[in-house]
C-alpha positions as CSV (number, residue, x, y, z in Angstrom):
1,X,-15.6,29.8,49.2
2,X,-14.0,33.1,47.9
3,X,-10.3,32.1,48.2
4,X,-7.7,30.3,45.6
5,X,-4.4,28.6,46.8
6,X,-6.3,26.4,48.7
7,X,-4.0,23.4,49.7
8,X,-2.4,24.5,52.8
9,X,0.9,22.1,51.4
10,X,2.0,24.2,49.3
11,X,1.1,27.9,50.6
12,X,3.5,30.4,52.2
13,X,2.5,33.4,54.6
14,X,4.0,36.0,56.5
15,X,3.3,37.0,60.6
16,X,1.1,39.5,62.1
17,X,0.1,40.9,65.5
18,X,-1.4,38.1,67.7
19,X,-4.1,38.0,69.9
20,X,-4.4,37.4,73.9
21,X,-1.7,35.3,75.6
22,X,-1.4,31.9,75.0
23,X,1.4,30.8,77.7
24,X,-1.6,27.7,79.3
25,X,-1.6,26.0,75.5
26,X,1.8,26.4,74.5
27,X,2.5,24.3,78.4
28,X,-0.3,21.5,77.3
29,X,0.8,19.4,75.6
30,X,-1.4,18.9,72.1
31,X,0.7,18.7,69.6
32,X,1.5,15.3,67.3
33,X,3.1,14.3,63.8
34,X,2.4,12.0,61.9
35,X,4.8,9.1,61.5
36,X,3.5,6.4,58.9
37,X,5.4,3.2,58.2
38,X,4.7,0.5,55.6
39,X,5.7,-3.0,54.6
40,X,7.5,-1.5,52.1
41,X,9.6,1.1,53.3
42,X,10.3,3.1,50.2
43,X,6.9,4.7,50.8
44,X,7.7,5.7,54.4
45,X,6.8,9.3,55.6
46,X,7.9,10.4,58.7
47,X,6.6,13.9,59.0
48,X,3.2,13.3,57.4
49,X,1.2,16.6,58.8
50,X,0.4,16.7,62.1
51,X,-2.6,15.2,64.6
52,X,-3.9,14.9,67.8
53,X,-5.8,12.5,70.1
54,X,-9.6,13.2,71.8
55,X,-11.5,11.5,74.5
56,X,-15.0,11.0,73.5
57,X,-17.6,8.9,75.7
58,X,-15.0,7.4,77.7
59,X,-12.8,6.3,74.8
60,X,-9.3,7.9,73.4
61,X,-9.0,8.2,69.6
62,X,-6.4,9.9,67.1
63,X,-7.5,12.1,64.7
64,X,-6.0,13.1,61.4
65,X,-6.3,14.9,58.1
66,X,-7.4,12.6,55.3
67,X,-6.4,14.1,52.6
68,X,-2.7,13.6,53.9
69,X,-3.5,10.2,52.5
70,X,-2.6,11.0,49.1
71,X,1.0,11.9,50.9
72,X,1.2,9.2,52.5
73,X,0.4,6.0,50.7
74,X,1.5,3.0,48.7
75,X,1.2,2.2,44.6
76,X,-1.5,0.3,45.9
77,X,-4.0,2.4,47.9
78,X,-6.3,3.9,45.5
79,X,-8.9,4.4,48.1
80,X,-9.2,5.3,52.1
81,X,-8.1,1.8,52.5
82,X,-4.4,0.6,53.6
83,X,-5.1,-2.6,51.6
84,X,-2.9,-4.5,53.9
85,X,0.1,-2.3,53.3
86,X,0.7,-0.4,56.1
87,X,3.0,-1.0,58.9
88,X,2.0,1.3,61.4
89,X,0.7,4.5,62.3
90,X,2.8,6.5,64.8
91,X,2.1,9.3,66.1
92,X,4.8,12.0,68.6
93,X,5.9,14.9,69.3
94,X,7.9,16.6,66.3
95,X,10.5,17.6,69.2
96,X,10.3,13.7,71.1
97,X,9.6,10.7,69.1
98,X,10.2,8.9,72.1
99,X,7.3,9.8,74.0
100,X,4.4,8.3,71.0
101,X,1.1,6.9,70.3
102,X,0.8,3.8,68.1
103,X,-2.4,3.7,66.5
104,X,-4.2,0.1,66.2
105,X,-7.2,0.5,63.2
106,X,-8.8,3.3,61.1
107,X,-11.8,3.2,62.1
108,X,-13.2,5.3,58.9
109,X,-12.4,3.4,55.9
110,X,-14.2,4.3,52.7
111,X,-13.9,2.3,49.2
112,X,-15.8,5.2,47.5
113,X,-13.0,7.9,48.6
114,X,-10.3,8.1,45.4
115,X,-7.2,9.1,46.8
116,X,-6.6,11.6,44.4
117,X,-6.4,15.4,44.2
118,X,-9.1,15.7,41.3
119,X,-11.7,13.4,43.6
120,X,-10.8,15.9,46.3
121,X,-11.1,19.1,44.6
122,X,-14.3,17.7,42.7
123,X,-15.9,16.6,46.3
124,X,-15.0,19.4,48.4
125,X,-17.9,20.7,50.0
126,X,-18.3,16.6,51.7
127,X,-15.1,15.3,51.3
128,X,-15.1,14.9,55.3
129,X,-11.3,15.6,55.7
130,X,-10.3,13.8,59.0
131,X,-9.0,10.4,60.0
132,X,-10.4,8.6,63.0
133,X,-7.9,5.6,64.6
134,X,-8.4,4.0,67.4
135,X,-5.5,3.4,69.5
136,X,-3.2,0.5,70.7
137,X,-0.6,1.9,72.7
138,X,-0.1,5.8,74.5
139,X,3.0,6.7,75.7
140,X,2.6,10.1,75.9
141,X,1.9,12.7,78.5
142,X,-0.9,13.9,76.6
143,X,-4.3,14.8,78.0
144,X,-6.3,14.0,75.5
145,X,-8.7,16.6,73.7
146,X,-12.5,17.3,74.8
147,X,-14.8,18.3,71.4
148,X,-16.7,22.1,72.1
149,X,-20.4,21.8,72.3
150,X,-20.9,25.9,72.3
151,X,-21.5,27.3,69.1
152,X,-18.1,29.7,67.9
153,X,-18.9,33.6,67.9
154,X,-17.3,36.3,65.4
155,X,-14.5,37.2,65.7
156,X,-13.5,34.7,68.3
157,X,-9.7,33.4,69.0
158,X,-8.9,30.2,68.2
159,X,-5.7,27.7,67.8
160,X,-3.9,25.5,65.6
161,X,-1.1,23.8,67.6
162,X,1.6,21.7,65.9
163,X,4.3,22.2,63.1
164,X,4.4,23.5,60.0
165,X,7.4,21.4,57.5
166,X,9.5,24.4,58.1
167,X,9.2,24.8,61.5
168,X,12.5,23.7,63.1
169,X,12.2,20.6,65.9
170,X,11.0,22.4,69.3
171,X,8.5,22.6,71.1
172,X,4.5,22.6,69.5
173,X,3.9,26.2,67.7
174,X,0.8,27.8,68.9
175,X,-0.6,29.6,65.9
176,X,-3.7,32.5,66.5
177,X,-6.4,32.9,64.5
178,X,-10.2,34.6,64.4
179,X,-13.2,33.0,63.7
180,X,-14.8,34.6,60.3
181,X,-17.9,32.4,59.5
182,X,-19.0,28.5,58.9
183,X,-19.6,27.5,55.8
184,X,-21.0,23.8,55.6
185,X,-18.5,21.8,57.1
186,X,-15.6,24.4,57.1
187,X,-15.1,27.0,59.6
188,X,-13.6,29.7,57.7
189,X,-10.3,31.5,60.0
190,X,-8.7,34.8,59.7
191,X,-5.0,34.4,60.2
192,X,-3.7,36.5,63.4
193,X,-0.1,34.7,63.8
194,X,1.1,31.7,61.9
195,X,3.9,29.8,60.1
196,X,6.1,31.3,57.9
197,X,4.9,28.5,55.6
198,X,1.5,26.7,56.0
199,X,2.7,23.4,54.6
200,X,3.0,20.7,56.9
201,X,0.2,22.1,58.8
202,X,-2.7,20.0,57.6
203,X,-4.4,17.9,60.6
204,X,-3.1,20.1,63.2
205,X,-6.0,20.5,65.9
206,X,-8.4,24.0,65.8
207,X,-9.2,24.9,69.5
208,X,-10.7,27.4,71.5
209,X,-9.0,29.4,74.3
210,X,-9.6,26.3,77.1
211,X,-8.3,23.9,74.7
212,X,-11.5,22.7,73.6
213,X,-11.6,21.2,70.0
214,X,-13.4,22.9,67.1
215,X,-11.8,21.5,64.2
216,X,-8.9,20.6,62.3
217,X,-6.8,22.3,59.6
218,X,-7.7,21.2,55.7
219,X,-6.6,24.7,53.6
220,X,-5.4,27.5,53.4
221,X,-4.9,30.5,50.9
222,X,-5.6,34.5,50.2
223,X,-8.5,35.7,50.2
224,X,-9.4,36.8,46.8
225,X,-11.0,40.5,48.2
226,X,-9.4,41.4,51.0
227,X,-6.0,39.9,50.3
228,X,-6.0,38.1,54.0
229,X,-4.7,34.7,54.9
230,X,-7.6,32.7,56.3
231,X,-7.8,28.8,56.8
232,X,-10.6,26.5,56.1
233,X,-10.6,24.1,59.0
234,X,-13.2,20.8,58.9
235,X,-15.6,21.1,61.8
236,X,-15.5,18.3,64.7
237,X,-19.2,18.2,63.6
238,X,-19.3,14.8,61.9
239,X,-16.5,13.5,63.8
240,X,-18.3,14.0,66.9
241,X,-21.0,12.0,65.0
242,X,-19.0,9.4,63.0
243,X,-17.7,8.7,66.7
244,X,-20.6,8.5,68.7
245,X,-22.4,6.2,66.2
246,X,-18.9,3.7,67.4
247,X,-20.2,3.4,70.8
């Protein structure tokens, strides 16, 4: 990784000159925020990042960042557990909270993963950024997501759909990018068009031109060299394994 500035929360950038027309994905509904209650409500976040849902061997699941976690949590979670605390996991349309999903159990709990920034930072290169739920109620019009087999090619055009913090309430943003390279478990993405800030964005889905799904946001920052905005998004690699292994 040759970048700084790497937590997209926190990381502003400016628009460019986009790439072919993406009228069929900004019509498809994709996009989802978070909305995370607990028993205590002072540790409520209603715009926690954004996430989607996939259909995998016949079965609908939602999908997440995990690092929005250490957003999103009580005094005490210290691991990728909800000890108990939380309420519920919601997730809707930034513009439509009425049309929702309601998640029912996260199916990737982990007593090892410290929800801390140091344990994150420290574990990068397998810190396996993504949240799998499996889900109790869908009240949305969503189709749910298919994962890409076909490898990506350079210099291909991919998607993050969803909203950044900043972006006012509307419909889903559809934000270009172009594949670079992967390294490990991170496809690395030049930025084409995006948000006028990149916080907020974390979780939001990474697909290909049919709406396949590659991956899903984790960073983002300037490239040290060539001064571009790229992304690191987690590859549906493991999720497409972590899943299957459910069946």
């Amino acid at each position: 990784m040759n970048y700084i500035n790497r937590i997209v929360l926190f990381f502003t950038v400016v628009f460019a000159v986009g790439c072919s027309s993406v009228k069929k994905l900004q019509k498809r509904p994709i996009g989802l925020i978070n909305n995370v209650s607990f028993v205590d409500s002072k540790f409520d976040n209603p715009n926690a990042s954004n996430g989607f849902l996939v259909r995998h061997n016949d079965k609908t699941y939602a999908i997440t960042a995990k690092h929005i976690l250490l957003i999103s949590k009580t005094d005490n979670m210290k691991f990728v557990d909800f000890e108990g605390d939380l309420k519920q996991w919601k997730m809707h349309p930034k513009n439509d909270s009425t049309s929702y999903v309601i998640t029912e159990r996260l199916l990737n709990t982990n007593r090892k993963d410290s929800l801390t920034w140091s344990y994150l930072d420290s574990n990068w290169d397998t810190y396996n950024d993504w949240l799998v739920f499996s889900i109790k109620q869908n009240k949305t019009n969503h189709k749910p997501l298919k994962f890409r087999e076909k490898k990506l090619k350079n210099g291909e055009c991919l998607y993050a759909i969803g909203w950044s913090y900043k972006d006012t309430i509307g419909a889903q943003r559809v934000y270009e990018y172009k594949f670079d390279k992967t390294e490990g478990d991170y496809h690395r993405l030049i930025q084409v068009q995006g948000p006028k800030s990149l916080g907020g964005m974390s979780g939001a889905p990474i697909v290909d031109k049919k709406g396949k799904i590659v991956g899903l946001i984790t960073s983002g920052g300037e490239d040290k060299k060539t001064k571009k905005i790229v992304l690191e998004a987690t590859s549906s690699k493991n999720i497409v394994q972590f899943i299957s292994q459910l069946n």
